[in-house]
Structure formats: C-alpha cells, structure tokens
DRENTOR-716623 format. One line per 4 residues: for each residue x, y, z of C-alpha. Coordinates in Angstrom, 3 decimals. Example, Ala and Ser with C-alpha at 12.3 -4.5 7.8 and 13.67 -1.06 7.14 Angstrom:
<sites>
12.300,-4.500,7.800  13.670,-1.060,7.140
</sites>
This chain:
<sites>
0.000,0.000,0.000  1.269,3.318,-1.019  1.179,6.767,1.340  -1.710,7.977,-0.987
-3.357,4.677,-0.811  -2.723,4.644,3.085  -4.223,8.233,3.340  -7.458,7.417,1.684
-7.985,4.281,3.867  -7.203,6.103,7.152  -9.738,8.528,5.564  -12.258,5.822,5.415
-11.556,4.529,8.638  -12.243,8.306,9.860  -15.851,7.968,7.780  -16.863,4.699,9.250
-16.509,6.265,12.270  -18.690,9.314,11.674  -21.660,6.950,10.929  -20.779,4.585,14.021
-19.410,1.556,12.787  -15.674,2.523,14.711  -15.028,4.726,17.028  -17.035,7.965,18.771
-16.615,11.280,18.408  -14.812,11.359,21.296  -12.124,9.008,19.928  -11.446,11.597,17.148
-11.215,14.217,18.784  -8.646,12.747,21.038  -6.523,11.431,17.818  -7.083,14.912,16.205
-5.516,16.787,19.469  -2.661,14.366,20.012  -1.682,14.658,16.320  -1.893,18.358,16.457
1.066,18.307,19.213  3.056,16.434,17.242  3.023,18.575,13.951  3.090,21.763,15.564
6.311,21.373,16.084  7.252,20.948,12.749  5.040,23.460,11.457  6.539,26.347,13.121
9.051,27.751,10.603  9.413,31.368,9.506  8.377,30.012,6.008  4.922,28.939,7.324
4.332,32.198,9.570  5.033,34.211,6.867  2.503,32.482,4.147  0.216,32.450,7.402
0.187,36.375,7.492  -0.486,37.048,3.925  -3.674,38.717,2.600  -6.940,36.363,2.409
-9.466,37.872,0.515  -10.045,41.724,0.349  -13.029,43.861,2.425  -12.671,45.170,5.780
-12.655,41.829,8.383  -15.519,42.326,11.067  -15.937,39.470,13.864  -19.107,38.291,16.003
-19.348,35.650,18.429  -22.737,33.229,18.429  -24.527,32.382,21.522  -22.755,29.159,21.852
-18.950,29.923,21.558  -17.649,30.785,18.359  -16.031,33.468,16.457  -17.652,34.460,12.871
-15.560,36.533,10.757  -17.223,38.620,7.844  -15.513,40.393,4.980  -17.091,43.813,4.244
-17.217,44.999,1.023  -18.111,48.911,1.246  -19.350,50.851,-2.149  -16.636,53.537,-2.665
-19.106,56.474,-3.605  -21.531,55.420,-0.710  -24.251,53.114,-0.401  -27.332,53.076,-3.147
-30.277,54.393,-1.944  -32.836,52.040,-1.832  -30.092,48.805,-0.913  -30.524,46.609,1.420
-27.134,44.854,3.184  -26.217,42.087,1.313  -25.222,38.929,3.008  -23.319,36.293,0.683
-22.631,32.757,1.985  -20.693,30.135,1.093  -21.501,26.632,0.687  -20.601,23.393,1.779
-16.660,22.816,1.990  -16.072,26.150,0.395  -15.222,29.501,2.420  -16.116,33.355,1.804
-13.352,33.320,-0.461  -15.536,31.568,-2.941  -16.806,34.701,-3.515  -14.195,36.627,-4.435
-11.939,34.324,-6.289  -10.974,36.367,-8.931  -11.439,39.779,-10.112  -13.147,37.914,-12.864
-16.045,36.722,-10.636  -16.292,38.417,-7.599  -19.958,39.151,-7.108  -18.947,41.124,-3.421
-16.982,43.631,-6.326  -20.049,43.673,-8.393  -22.300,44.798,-6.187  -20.238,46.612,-4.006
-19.141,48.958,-7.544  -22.980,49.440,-7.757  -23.672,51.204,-4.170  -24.318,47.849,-2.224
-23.074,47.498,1.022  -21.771,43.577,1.000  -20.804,41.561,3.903  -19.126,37.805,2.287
-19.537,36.339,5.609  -17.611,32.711,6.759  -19.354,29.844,9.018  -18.337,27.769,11.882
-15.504,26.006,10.400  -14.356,28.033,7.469  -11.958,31.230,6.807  -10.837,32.860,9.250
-13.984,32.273,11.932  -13.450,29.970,14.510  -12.217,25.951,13.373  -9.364,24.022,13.908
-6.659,23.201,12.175  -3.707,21.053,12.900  -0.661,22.855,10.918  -0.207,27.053,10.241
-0.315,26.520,6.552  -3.488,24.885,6.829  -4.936,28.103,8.589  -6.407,31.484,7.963
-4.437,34.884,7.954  -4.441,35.319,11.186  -4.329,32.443,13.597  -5.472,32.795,17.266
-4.578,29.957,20.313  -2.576,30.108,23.302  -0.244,28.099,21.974  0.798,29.166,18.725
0.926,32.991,20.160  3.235,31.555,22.827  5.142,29.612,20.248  5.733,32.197,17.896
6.410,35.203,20.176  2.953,36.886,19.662  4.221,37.365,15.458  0.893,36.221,14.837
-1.534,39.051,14.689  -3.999,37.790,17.452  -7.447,38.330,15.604  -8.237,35.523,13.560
-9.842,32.177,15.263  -8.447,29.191,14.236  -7.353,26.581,17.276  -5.796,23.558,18.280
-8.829,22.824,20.218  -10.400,19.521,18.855  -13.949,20.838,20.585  -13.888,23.086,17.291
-13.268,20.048,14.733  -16.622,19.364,15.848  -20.367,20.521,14.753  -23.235,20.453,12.612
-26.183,21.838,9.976  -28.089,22.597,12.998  -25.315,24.865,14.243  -25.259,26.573,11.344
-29.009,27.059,11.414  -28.959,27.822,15.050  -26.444,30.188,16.026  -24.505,31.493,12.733
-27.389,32.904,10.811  -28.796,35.411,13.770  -25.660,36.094,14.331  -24.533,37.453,11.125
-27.970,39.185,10.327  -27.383,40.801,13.849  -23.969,41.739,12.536  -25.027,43.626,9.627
-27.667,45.121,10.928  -26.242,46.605,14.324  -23.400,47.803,12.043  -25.181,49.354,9.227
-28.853,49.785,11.476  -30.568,48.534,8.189  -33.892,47.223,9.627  -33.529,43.847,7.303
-30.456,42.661,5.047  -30.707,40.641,1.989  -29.216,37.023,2.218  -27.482,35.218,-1.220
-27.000,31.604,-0.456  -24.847,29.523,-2.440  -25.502,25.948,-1.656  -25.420,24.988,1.681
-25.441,28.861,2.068  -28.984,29.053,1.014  -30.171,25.528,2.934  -29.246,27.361,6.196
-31.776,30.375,5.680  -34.488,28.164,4.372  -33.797,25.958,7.311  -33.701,28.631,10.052
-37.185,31.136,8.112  -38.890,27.220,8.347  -38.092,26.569,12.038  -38.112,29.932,13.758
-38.970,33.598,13.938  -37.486,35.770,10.952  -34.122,37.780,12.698  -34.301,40.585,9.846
-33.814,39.259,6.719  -36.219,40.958,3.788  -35.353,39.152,0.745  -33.477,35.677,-0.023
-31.708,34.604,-2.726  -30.468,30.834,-2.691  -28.084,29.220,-5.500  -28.212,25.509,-5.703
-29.611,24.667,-2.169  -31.784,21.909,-1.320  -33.559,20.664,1.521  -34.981,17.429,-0.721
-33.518,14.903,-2.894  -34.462,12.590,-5.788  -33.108,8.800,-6.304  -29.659,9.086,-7.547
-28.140,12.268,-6.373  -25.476,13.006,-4.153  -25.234,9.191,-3.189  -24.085,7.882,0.084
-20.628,6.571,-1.613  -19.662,10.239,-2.816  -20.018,11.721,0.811  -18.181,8.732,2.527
-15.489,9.599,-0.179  -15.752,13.375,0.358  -15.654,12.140,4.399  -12.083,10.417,3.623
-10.654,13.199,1.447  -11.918,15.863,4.098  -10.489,14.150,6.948  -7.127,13.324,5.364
-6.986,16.778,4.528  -8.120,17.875,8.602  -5.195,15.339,9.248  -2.603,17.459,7.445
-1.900,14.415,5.499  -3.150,15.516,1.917  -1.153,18.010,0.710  -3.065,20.975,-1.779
-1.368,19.657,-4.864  -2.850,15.933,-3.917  -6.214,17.630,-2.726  -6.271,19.057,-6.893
-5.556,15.590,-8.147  -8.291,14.272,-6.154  -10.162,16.534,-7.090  -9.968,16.799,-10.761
-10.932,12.633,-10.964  -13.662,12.526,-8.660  -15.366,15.125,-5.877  -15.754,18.985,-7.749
-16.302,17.720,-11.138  -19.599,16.931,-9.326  -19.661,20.102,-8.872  -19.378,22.058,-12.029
-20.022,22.568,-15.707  -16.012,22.478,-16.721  -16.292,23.859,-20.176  -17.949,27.342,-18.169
-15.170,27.834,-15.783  -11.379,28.924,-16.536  -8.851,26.869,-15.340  -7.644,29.266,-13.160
-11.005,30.008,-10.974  -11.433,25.918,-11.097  -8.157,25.391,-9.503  -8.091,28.309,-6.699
-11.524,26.841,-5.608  -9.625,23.096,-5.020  -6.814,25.874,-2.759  -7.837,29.452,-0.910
-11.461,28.704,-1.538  -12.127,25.058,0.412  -12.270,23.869,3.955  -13.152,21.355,6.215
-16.698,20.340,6.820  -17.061,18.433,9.727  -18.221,14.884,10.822  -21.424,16.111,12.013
-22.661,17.989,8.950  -21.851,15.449,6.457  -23.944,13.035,8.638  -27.002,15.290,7.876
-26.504,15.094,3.854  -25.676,11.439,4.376  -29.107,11.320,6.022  -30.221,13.431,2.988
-28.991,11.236,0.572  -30.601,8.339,2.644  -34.019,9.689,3.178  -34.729,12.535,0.418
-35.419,15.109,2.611  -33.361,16.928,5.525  -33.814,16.210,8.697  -32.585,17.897,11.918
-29.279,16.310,13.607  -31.672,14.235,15.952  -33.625,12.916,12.861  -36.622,14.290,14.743
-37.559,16.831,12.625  -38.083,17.889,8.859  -37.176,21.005,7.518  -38.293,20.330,3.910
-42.006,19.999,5.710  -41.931,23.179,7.612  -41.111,25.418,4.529  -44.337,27.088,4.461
-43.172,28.760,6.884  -40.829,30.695,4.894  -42.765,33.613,3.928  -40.057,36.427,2.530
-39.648,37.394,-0.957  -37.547,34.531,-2.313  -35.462,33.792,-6.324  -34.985,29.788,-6.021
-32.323,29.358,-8.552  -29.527,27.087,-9.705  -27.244,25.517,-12.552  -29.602,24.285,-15.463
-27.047,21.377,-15.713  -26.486,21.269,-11.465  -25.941,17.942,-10.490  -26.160,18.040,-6.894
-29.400,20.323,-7.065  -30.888,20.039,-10.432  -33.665,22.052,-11.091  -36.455,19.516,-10.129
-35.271,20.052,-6.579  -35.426,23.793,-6.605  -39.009,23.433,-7.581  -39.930,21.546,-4.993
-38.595,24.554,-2.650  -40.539,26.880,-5.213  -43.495,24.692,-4.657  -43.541,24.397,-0.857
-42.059,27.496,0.429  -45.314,29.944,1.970  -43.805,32.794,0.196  -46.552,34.791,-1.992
-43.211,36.720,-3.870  -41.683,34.418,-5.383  -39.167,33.249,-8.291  -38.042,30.047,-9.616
-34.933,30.289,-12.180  -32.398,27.660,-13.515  -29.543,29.495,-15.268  -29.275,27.655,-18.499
-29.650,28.069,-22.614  -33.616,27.605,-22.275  -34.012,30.509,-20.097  -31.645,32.809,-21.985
-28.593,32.523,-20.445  -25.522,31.810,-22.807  -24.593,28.469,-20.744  -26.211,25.814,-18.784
-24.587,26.315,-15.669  -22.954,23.696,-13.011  -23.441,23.903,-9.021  -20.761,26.069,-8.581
-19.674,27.518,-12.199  -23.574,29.288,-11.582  -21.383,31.810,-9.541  -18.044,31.495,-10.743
-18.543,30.393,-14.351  -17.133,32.556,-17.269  -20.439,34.037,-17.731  -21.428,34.651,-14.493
-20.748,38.691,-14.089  -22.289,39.546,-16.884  -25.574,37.545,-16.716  -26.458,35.796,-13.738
-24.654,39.025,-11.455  -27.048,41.371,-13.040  -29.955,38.581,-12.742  -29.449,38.814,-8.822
-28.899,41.970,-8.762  -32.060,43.033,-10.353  -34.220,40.457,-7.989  -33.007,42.370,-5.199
-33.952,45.414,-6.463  -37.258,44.126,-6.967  -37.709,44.529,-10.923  -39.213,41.328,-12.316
</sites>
C-alpha cells in the first residue's frame, strides 16, 4: 500500500466512524488533538508564519461571536461612492466545503466587487468552520491569515496578529447543519444590521449557504432578513443524487486533509478525478477560478454535517441532527420574498429540486430560475460555475442583482 493509498484508507476509517461503525466522536477528537502536538512542532518555521500572514481575501474583516462559543468573521465589502439608496445589506454565503473566499476568487467573478461597484453594502460572511472564523486546524499553513490559540501565540512570540480564530482545540473540529441554522445565521444578520442599522439585510446563499436560511425562516422567527436569494440549495432529494458513496469519499478526502496528510497539490488531483467535477459545468469555468476553488477557496466540513446530507442522501429530505424533525415539511413557513435558482445542468441540485422549494415554500413573492440556454442565459450552468462560471458577471450578477432590487 502506497502513502496515498494509506491516506485514503485512514480517511475511510475516519468515515466509518462518523456513521458509528468505529469509534465515537470522542475518539477523534482525542486522535485529532494528540496529532496536532506532534506537527506543531514541525510546522513552526518562519516560512509557514510568513505564508500564514499574507492577505486572504479583500473587504474590511468584522468578527461576532454566536450564543454558543464561536467566532464568525465577515468580509465587508463597502461601495466607494456610498451606499445606493434604496439597498438593502447584502449577506453572501458560502456553501458546503467552500469559504467566503468563494466569492471573491478572482477579479473575474467576484460578485462582493459587483455589487459593491454598484452602491451595495456587501458583507461575504464565513461559518463555523471556514476562513478565518473559529475551526481548527492542525498545521499554520493549513490556517487562515491570522491564527489565534494560546499556543501558537506563545510559540511564535505573539508574530501572529492575534485576531483571527483558528485553534488547536479539537472541541472546534466538531459541529453540525443545525449549528449553522442555530447560532450562525442570527448572528450574522445581527452583525449587519447593528453595524449598518438597516432594519432587514438581503441574504445570497450559495448551496449549503442558502439551505441554512431556508432551514432557520422554516423553524423559527425571521431575525431581519427581507429578501433571499439561494443558489443551488436543497432541503430534498431525488433517487440518484449526491449518493451515500460520494459523501463517505468526500468524508475520507476531508479528513485526510483535517489530518494534514493531503497536501493541496494531492487535494487538486483528487479533485480533478472525482469530488468537484460533481460540482461544475467544466467547459464554463477557466482553469484558473477551477483550480483556486480546489486551494484558498475550500475547507473542512465536519463529521457532524456530512452526517445530515448522508441522512439526505438516505431519506430525500433533511432532517434535523436528531432525525426528529423535517425542515423540507416546515417550509411554508418561509414567507419572505424569495429567487430559487440554480445551474440548469447542477448535479447536486438540479432544477427539479429547486421546484420543490418553489413549490412548498409559503412565500406569496416568489421566483423560480435555472440558469441555463432555455431561459436565456448563454450556458447551462454547473453547481458552482452558476457563480463562478465565465459568464457569471455579466448575466447571472445582473440577474441577482435586479431580484433584489425588486424589478421582475
């Protein structure tokens, strides 16, 4: 067995256990704190501190802490000739595995830029687990631009500027959808509006990003947002997607990669042959975007969330970490002004799926839009290439834009 083939079954080892046929979660996170002692020492070179410290993604850096611990960190994105009157704050979130940087990849397709150059004010905000809000990591080069923790301040004379959030802690390898759901939405909407005193903010979901609203308008009282945009989201699934051997794979990649044992370079290879060409329409994205997304624009999900889509994938409709309750039944609940969109060619959540959200959700404004050739758009767009494809900016960007404004 080779070290790549000795990865990927440590990896699976690692996924067994997150569906309970090895070990608890309290046996990882024991193996994922003794491991980070071990390769801290070897991480702690001036080489690493320095690539630690450089720029991650551009916007003013503004941090909140939810009700139950952690640190979110949101990138602000201020129009330079003041804000539009009319705007709303814009909210954009990332999806599954991906971080706020998704958003701001490249000049190219940064929709943060986009709006921003049009007199939005836009906050590209990261979850639990991503960027630079609170996670863990086990080496520096696997962390955000600024790293915080007793014991790499200590260890590196305090070089590290101490406002960024990733730990050592194992306690932080750890969560789920409903954390998400729970705690980080409120506390981002409170974010923006305490700092702007907008009375409601406009959310853009990508993904995951636009499961968590759904999730959170189906379950509890609306914290302030007045129009929602999601991207690719679902909260129901047909026979044959995402199936339950493509998250135990993206389980084993994931955790060699939370390991430090799957270096970026192997993370692309990986990539390219299996995991994100699920996730987009290659012939609509450049080279370039495709392969920072597989570097500055992924991170870790953890144990606990993939169990929810793995319970997805298994049942065909989402269900709450205790598998006691449905969101996908309580969206008639969801009552703001709502564009359900996606990929016309999105395998993960193809258009049949967004009209089941279309259908359900109690919203009396709302649109359902796949961006593909039947609708007018110059491609039929991927999961991800929706947002980052080569003809994102100048069609889909002014397609959101324009929903938020409220033109139909």
């Amino acid at each position: 067995m080779d070290r790549r083939q000795a990865i990927r079954a440590a990896g699976i080892l690692m996924a067994q256990a997150a569906v309970g046929k090895v070990a608890t979660g309290q046996d990882f996170g024991a193996l994922l704190e003794d491991f980070g002692k071990d390769i801290l020492r070897q991480q702690l070179t001036p080489e690493n501190i320095q690539r630690t410290l450089k720029p991650h993604l551009t916007g003013e850096t503004v941090p909140i802490q939810t009700a139950d611990g952690w640190t979110l960190v949101a990138h602000r994105f201020r129009p330079a000739t003041g804000v539009r009157p009319g705007t709303m704050p814009v909210i954009l979130c990332h999806g599954l595995s991906y971080n706020a940087q998704f958003w701001d990849i490249s000049p190219e397709v940064s929709l943060p830029n986009f709006l921003a150059e049009r007199g939005w004010d836009v906050w590209v905000v990261n979850l639990r687990g991503s960027g630079l809000s609170s996670k863990w990591v086990a080496k520096l080069d696997a962390a955000p631009t600024m790293v915080v923790g007793g014991l790499i301040r200590r260890a590196t004379n305090n070089k590290i500027a101490p406002t960024g959030y990733a730990t050592l802690d194992p306690k932080f390898a750890r969560w789920n959808l409903d954390d998400h759901i729970n705690y980080d939405l409120p506390a981002l909407v409170h974010l923006v509006r305490s700092h702007t005193r907008a009375p409601e903010v406009a959310w853009v979901g990508h993904s995951m990003g636009g499961i968590i609203p759904l999730c959170h308008l189906a379950r509890y009282q609306n914290p302030g947002i007045g129009r929602l945009v999601t991207v690719g989201s679902q909260v129901t699934m047909p026979d044959g997607q995402l199936a339950t051997q493509f998250l135990m794979e993206l389980i084993a990649l994931r955790n060699g990669q939370l390991a430090g044992q799957i270096l970026p370079e192997e993370l692309l290879i990986d990539s390219k042959t299996s995991i994100d060409n699920m996730f987009f329409n290659q012939g609509h994205v450049s080279p370039q975007v495709y392969r920072a997304l597989t570097h500055d624009g992924i991170d870790v999900p953890s144990i606990g969330l993939l169990q929810q889509y793995l319970v997805l994938a298994a049942r065909k409709e989402l269900l709450d970490a205790g598998k006691t309750l449905s969101y996908a039944s309580m969206l008639p609940n969801v009552q703001v002004p709502i564009l359900v969109s996606c990929g016309a060619s999105d395998q993960l959540a193809p258009p049949q799926v967004q009209q089941t959200i279309y259908e359900r959700v109690g919203s009396t404004d709302k649109t359902l839009l796949p961006f593909g050739r039947a609708q007018g758009f110059a491609a039929d767009a991927g999961h991800s290439d929706a947002l980052v494809g080569l003809t994102s900016r100048q069609q889909v960007y002014p397609t959101i834009e324009n929903w938020l404004l409220g033109a139909r």
